[in-house]
C-alpha positions as CSV (number, residue, x, y, z in Angstrom):
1,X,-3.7,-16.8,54.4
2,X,-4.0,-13.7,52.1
3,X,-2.0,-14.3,48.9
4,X,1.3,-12.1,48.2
5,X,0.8,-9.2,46.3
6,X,2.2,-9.5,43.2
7,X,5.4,-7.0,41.8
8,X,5.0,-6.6,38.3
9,X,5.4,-3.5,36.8
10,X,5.8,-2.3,33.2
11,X,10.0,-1.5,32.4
12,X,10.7,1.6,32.5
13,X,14.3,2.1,32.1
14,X,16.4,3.5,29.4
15,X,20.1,2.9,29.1
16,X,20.0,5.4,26.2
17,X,18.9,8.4,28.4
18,X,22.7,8.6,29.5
19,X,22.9,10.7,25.6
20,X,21.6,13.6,26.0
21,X,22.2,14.2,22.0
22,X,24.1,12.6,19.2
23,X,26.5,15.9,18.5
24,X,27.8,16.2,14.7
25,X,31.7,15.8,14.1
26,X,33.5,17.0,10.3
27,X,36.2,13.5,11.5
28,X,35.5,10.4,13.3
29,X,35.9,10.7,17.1
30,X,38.1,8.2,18.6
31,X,37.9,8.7,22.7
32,X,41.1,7.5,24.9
33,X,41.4,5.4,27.9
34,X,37.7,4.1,26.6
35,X,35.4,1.9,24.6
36,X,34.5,3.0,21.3
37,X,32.1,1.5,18.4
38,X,32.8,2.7,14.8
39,X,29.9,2.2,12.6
40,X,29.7,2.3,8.8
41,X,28.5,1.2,5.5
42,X,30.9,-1.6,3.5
43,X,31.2,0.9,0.9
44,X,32.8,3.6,3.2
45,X,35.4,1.6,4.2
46,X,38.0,3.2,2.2
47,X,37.6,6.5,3.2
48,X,36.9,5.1,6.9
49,X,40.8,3.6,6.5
50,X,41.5,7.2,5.9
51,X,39.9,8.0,8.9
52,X,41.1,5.8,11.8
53,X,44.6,5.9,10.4
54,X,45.7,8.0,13.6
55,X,44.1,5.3,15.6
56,X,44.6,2.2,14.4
57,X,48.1,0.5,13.5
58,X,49.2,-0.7,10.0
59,X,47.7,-4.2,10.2
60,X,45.1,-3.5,11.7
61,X,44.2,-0.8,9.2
62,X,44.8,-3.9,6.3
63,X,41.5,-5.7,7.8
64,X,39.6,-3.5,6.9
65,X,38.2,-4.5,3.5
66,X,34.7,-4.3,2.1
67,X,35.1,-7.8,2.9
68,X,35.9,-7.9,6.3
69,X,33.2,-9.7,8.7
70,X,30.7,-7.3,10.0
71,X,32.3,-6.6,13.5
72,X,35.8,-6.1,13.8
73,X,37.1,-5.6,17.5
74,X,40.9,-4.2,17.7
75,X,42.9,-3.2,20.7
76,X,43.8,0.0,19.1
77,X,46.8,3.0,20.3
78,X,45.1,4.6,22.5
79,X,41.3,3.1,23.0
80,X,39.8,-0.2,22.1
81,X,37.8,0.3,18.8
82,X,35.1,-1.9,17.5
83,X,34.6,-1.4,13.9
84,X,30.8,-2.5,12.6
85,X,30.7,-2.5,8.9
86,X,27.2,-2.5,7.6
87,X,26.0,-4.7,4.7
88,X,23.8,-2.1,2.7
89,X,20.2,-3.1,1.3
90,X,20.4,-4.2,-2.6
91,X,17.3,-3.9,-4.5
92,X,17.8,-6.2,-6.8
93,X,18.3,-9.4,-4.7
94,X,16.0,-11.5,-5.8
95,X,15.4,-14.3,-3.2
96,X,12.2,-14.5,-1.9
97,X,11.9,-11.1,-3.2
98,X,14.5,-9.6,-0.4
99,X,11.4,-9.8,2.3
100,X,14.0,-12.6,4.5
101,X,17.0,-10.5,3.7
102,X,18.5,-8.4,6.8
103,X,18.4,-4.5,6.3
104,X,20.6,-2.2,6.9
105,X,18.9,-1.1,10.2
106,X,18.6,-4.8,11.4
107,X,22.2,-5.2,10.6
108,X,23.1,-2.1,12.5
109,X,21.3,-2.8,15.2
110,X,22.5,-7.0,16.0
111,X,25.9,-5.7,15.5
112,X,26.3,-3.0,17.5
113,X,24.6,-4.5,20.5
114,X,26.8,-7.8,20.0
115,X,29.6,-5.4,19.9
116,X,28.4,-3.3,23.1
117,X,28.1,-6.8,24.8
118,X,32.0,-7.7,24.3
119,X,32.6,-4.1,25.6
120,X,30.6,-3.9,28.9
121,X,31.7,-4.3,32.0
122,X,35.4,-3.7,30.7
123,X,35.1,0.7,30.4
124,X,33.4,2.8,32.4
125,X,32.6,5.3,28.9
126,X,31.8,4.0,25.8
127,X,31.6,6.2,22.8
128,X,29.7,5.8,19.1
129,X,30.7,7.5,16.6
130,X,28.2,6.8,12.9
131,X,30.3,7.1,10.2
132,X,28.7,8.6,7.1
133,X,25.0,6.8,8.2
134,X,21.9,7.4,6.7
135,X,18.7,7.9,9.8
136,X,17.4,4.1,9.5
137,X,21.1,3.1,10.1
138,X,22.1,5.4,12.8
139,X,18.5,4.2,14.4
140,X,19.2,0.8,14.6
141,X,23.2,1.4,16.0
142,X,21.4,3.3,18.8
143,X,18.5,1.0,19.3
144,X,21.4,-2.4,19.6
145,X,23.0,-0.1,22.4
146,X,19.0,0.0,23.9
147,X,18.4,-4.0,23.4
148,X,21.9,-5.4,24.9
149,X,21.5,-3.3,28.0
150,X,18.2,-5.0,29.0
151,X,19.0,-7.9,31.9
152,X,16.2,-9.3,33.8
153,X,18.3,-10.5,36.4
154,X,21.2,-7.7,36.8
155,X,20.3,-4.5,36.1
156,X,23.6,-3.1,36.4
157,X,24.7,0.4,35.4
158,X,25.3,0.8,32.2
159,X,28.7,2.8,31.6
160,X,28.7,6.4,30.3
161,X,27.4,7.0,26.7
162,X,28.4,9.3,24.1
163,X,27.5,9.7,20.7
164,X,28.6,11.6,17.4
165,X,27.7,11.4,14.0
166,X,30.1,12.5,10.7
167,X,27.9,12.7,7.5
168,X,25.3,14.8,6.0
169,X,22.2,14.0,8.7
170,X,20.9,17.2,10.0
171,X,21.1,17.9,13.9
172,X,17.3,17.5,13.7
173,X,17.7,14.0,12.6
174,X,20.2,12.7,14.7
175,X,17.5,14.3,17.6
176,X,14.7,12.0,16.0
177,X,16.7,8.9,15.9
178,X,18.0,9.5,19.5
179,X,14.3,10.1,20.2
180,X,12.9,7.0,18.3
181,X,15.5,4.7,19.4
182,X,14.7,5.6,23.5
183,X,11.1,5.2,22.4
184,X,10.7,1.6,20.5
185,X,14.1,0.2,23.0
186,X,11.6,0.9,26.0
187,X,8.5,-0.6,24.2
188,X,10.6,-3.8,23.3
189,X,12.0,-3.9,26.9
190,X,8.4,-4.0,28.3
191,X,7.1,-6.6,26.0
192,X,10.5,-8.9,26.8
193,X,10.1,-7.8,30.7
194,X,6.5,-8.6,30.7
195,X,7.5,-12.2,29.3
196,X,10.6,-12.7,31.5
197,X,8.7,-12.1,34.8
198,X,7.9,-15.2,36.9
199,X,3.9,-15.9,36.3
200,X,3.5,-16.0,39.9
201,X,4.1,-12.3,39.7
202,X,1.5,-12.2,36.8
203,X,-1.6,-13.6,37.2
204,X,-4.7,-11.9,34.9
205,X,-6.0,-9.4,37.8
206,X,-2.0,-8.4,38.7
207,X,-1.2,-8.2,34.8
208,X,-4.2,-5.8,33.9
209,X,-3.4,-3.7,37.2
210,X,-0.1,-3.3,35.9
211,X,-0.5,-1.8,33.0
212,X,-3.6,0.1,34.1
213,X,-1.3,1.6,36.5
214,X,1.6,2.3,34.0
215,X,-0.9,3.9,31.6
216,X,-2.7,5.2,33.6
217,X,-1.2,9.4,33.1
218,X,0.3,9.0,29.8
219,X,-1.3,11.0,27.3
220,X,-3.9,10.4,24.7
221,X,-4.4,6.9,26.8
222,X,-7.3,5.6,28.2
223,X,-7.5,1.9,29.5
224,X,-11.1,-0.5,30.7
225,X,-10.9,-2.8,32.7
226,X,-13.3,-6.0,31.8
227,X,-13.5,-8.0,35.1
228,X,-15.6,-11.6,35.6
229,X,-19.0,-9.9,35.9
230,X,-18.6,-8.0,32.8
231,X,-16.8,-10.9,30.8
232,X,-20.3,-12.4,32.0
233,X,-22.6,-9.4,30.9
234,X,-20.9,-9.5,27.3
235,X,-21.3,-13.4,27.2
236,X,-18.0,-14.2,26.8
237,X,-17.8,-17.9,27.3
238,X,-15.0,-18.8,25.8
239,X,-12.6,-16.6,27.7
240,X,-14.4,-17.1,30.9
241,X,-14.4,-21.2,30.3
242,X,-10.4,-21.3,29.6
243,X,-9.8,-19.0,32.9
244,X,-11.9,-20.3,35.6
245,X,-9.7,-22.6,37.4
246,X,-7.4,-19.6,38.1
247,X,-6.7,-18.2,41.3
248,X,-7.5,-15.0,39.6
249,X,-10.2,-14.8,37.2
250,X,-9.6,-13.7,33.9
251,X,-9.4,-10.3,32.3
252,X,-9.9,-7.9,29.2
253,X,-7.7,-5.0,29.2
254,X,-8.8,-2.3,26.5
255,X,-6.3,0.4,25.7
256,X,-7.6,3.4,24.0
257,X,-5.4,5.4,22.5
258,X,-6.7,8.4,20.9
259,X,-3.8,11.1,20.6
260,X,-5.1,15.2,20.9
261,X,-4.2,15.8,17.6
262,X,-5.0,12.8,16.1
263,X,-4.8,11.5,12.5
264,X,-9.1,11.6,11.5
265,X,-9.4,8.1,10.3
266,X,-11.1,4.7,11.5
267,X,-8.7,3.3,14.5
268,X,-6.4,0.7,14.0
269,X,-7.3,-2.6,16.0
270,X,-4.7,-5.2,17.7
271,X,-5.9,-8.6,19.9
272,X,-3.4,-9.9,22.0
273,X,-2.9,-13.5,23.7
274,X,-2.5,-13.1,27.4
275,X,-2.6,-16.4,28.9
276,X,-0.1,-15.8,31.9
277,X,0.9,-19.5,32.2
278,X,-0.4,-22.9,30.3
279,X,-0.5,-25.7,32.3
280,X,-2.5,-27.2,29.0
281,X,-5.6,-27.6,31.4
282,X,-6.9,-31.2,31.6
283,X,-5.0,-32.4,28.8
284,X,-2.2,-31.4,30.8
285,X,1.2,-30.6,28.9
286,X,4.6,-32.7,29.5
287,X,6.4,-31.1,31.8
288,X,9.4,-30.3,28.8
289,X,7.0,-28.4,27.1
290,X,5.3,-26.5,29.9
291,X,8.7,-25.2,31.0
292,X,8.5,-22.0,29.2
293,X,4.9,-21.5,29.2
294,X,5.6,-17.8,31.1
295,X,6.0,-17.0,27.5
296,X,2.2,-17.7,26.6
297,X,1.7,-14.2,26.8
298,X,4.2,-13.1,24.4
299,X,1.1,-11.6,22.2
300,X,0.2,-9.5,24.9
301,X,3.2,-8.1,26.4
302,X,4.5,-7.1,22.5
303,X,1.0,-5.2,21.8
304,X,1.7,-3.5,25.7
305,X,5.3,-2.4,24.4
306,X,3.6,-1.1,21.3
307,X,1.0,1.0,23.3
308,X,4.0,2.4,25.3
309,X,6.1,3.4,21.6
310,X,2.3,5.2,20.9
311,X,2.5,7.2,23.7
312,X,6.5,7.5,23.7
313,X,6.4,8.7,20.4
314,X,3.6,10.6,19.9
315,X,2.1,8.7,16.6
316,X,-1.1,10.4,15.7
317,X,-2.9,7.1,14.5
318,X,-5.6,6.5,16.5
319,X,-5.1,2.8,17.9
320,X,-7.6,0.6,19.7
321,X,-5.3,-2.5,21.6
322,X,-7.4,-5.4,23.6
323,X,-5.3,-8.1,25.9
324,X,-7.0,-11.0,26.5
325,X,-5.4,-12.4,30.0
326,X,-6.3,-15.7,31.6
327,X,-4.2,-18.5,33.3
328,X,-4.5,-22.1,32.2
329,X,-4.8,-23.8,35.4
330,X,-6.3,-27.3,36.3
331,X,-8.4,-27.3,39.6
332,X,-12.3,-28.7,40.0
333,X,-13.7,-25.7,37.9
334,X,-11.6,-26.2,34.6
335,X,-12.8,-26.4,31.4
336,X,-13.0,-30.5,30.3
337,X,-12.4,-31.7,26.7
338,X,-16.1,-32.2,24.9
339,X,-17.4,-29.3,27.0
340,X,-19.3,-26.5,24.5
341,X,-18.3,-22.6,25.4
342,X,-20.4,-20.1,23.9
343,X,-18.4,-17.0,22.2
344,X,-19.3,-13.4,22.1
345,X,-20.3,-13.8,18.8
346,X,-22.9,-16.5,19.9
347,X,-20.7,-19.2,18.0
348,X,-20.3,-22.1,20.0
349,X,-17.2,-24.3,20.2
350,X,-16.8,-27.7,21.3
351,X,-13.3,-28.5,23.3
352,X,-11.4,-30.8,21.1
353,X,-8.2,-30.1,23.4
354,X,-8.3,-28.1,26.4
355,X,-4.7,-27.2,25.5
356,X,-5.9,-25.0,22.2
357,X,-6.6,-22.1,24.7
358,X,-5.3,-19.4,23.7
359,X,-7.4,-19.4,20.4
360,X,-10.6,-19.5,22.5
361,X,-9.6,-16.4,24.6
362,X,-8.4,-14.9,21.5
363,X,-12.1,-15.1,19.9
364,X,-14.4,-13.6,22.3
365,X,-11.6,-10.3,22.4
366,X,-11.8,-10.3,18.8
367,X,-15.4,-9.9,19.0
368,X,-15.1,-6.8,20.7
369,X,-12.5,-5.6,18.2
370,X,-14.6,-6.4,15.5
371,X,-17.9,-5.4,17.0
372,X,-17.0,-1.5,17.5
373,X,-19.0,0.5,15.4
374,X,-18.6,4.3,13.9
375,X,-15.6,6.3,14.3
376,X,-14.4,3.0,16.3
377,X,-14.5,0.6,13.7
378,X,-11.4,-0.4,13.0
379,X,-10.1,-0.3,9.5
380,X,-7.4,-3.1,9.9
381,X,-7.7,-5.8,12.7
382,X,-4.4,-7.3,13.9
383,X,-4.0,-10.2,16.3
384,X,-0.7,-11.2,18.0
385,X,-0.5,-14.7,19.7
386,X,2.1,-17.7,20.9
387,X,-0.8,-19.8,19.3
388,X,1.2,-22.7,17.7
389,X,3.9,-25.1,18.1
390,X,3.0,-26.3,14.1
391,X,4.2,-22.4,13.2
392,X,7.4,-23.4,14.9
393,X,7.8,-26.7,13.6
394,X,7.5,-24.9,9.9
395,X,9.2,-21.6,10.1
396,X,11.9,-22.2,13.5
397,X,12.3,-19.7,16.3
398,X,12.5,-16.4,14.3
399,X,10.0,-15.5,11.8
400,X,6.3,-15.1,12.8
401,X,3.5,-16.8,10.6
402,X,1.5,-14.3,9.1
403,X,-2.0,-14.9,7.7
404,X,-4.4,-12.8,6.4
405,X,-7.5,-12.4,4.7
406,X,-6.2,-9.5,2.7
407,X,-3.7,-9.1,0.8
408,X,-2.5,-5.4,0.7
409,X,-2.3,-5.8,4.4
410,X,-0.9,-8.9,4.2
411,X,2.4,-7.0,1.7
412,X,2.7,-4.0,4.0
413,X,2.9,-6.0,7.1
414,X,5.3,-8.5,5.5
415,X,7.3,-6.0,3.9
416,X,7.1,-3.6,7.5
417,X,8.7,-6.9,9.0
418,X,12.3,-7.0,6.8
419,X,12.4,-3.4,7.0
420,X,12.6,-3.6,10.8
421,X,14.3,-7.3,11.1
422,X,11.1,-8.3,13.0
423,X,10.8,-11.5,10.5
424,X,7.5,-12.0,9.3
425,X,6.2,-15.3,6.3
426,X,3.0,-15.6,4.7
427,X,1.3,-18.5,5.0
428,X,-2.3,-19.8,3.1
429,X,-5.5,-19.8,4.9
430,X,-7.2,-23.0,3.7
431,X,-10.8,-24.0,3.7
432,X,-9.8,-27.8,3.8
433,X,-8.3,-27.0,7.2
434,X,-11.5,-25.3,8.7
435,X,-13.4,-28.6,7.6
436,X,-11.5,-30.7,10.0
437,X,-12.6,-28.2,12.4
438,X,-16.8,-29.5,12.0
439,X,-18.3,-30.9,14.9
440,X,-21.5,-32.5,15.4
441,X,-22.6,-30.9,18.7
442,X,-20.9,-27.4,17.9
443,X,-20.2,-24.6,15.1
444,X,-17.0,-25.5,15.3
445,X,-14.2,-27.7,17.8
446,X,-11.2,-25.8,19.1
447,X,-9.1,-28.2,17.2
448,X,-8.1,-31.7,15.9
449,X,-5.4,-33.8,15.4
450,X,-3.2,-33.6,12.3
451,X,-1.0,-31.6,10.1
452,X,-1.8,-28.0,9.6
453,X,-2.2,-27.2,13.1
454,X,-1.0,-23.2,12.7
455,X,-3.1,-23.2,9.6
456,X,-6.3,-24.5,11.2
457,X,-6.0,-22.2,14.6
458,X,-5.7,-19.1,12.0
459,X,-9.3,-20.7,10.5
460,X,-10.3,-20.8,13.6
461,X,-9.4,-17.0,14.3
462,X,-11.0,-16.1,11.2
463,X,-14.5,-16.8,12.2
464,X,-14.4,-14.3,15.0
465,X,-13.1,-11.3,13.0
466,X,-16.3,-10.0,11.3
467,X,-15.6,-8.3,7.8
468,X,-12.7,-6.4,9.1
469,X,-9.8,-6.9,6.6
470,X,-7.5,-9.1,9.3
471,X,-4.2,-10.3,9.9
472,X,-3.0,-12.8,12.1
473,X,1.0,-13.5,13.6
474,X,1.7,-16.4,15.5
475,X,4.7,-15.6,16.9
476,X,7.5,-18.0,19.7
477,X,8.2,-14.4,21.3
478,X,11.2,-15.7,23.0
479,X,15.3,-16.5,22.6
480,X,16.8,-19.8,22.9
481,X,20.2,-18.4,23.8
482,X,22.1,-14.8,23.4
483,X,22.5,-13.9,20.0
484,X,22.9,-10.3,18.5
485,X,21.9,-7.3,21.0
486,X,19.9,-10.0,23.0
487,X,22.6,-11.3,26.1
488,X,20.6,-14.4,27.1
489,X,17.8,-16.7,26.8
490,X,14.2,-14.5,27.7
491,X,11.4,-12.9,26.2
492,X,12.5,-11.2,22.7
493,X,9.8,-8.8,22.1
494,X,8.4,-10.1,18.7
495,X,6.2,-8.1,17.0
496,X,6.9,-4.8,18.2
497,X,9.0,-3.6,16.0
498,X,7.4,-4.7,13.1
499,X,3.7,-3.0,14.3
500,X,5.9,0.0,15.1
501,X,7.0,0.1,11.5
502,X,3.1,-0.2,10.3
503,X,1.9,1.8,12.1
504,X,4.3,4.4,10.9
505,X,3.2,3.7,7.2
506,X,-0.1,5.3,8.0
């Protein structure tokens, strides 16, 4: 029997599209017989009292305080009004140097999509109205409208959007973040749609298809294909070994971005993990824990949403992004603990664990990464995985690990991540870890038993990346529950955000 083809395709909706601009205002615009979300800054709130006076009663006026909790919801005269009051970013906090700290955008951005959450489904129109907000601020009020809309299951339609902005921003910057918003909501959607999507659906050969397929006309992007005869050619043993009990044998998806009027500077490089679902091979997970593993291929899906905000928003950095997809299966042909695979690189690595995977598929695609030569040698190499439970265990749900061999990429990446609320920690890269990684019929084993596990699979990465200054985030790439502008448990698009913001610095 011939197998079903599979569905997946990349997301490609926008909720935010229903705005066809943000139009400027000289008073706050309060909209009858609808929703409306009133955002501002803590420090406005006095004149915003002044404002909503003719819309708000007495009492309801005497909540507001720069005080008050961040959303306020109030049945007022004539509409219902949610009031978001954002907490402004102090330079002089001093706690882990501000880099855990929400900003300003972050803040506008949970809140307004928690608050657009309350609201849907009860109006048919819902209006926003930025009070007296800076770009960054008015970005992230659009982009929580963007997140809270997304719904795997139900994608209903979203009610009828207006926007206006009071305040100094130019009519060319509302544009931008109206632009910007639409672009980096879409490239999170993909990444948390990708992850979402039943791995049925997404085996390696139906992945790469799909986003050959979806890249396939946009411009400045090219993508290459690597199937199991080329994987072979390039003598990459490692990815080949971890994939070959699949139904579908595994796959390197190379997307080129090189925009017509390009920045002229060396490319930047990003790896991502793509194993479409871990059974843990041999060593065979628990069921518990192989519940969610749709979600091992959280590294990939966020690099696929950030080639999307490339072409969505026309960056002129030149980008070079490599998914590395395989499934984890068990059958006759799979990979066996104290088997030796043979990287790109010529390294060879004894299996420890069959269930340290994604590490080995991660090495031979950071070979090719590394491996590119003139114009395409990349001046920062960046990988993105679900590598770790130990990361977890350390640092919980939210913030990524971050490693790096260098340390001015290491600050810009951390400090991209608070900026955007895409949490990112550094941790150390230790040569007494890498030791416990020695075997005596191999370079190297995939792993070993012990504490340190994140710090010892980021040793491991290391010895694939050549001497291209590299960073490394091991991500969980999903939510437990619904919190913020995110409705339910599903993929949360880690990562994108935070590359977004990097890349931007350049």
């Amino acid at each position: 029997m011939a197998a079903q083809a599979s569905t997946l395709s990349l997301f490609n909706k926008s909720t935010l599209s229903g705005i066809k601009e943000v139009s400027g205002a000289k008073k706050i615009k309060i909209l009858s017989n609808q929703a409306n979300i009133v955002v501002a800054k803590k420090s406005a709130v006095s004149s915003l009292k002044k404002e909503l006076k003719a819309h708000l009663s007495s009492y309801q006026i005497k909540k507001l305080t720069d005080q008050a909790p961040n959303a306020l919801h109030f049945e007022g005269l004539k509409a219902a009004i949610a009031v978001i009051l954002i907490e402004e970013d102090n330079p002089e906090i001093l706690d882990h140097e501000g880099l855990l700290d929400p900003s300003a955008y972050s803040s506008a951005r949970d809140n307004v999509g928690s608050a657009y959450l309350k609201l849907e489904g009860e109006f048919e129109k819902l209006h926003l109205h930025a009070f007296n907000l800076d770009y960054d601020e008015l970005l992230g009020a659009l982009l929580g409208i963007e997140l809270a809309a997304y719904d795997f299951k139900n994608q209903a339609k979203a009610p009828q959007l207006t926007a206006a902005s009071t305040g100094d921003l130019p009519k060319d910057a509302t544009s931008e973040a109206l632009k910007n918003a639409k672009a980096i909501g879409k490239a999170i959607n993909i990444g948390r749609h990708l992850v979402d999507t039943p791995p049925s659906d997404k085996l390696p050969v139906d992945y790469a298809n799909a986003v050959q397929k979806y890249f396939a006309k946009k411009a400045g992007m090219t993508v290459n294909i690597w199937d199991e005869k080329k994987l072979a050619k390039e003598k990459m043993g490692c990815l080949l070994g971890v994939g070959k009990a699949s139904t579908q044998q595994p796959r390197l998806v190379h997307l080129r971005y090189r925009p017509k009027n390009g920045r002229d500077m060396q490319p930047l490089a990003f790896v991502g993990k793509g194993i479409t679902f871990d059974t843990g091979g041999l060593n065979l997970k628990p069921g518990n824990s192989m519940r969610l593993m749709k979600k091992d291929m959280g590294g990939s899906a966020c690099l696929a949403g950030l080639a999307s905000w490339l072409c969505d928003s026309k960056s002129e950095i030149p980008c070079d992004i490599y998914l590395a997809l395989a499934e984890n299966s068990v059958d006759a042909h799979s990979f066996r603990p104290s088997d030796v695979l043979t990287a790109k690189n010529g390294k060879t690595v004894e299996i420890d664990n069959t269930d340290a995977e994604g590490r080995l598929v991660m090495a031979d695609a950071l070979c090719v990464a590394s491996e590119a030569k003139g114009k395409d040698k990349p001046q920062f190499l960046i990988d993105v995985a679900t590598l770790t439970g130990a990361i977890k265990v350390g640092l919980g749900d939210d913030i990524g690990g971050l490693f790096s061999n260098n340390d001015d990429l290491a600050f810009i990446l951390q400090s991209c991540s608070q900026i955007s609320g895409d949490l990112l920690w550094r941790m150390p890269l230790m040569k007494s870890q890498r030791a416990k990684l020695n075997s005596p019929f191999a370079d190297m084993a995939n792993s070993s038993s012990g504490f340190g596990g994140a710090i010892r699979a980021a040793m491991f990465l290391q010895e694939f990346t050549g001497d291209i200054p590299w960073a490394h985030l091991d991500i969980f790439g999903w939510n437990n529950g619904a919190s913020g502008a995110y409705r339910s448990a599903g993929g949360s698009g880690q990562g994108v955000q935070c590359l977004a913001q990097f890349v931007s610095q350049f």
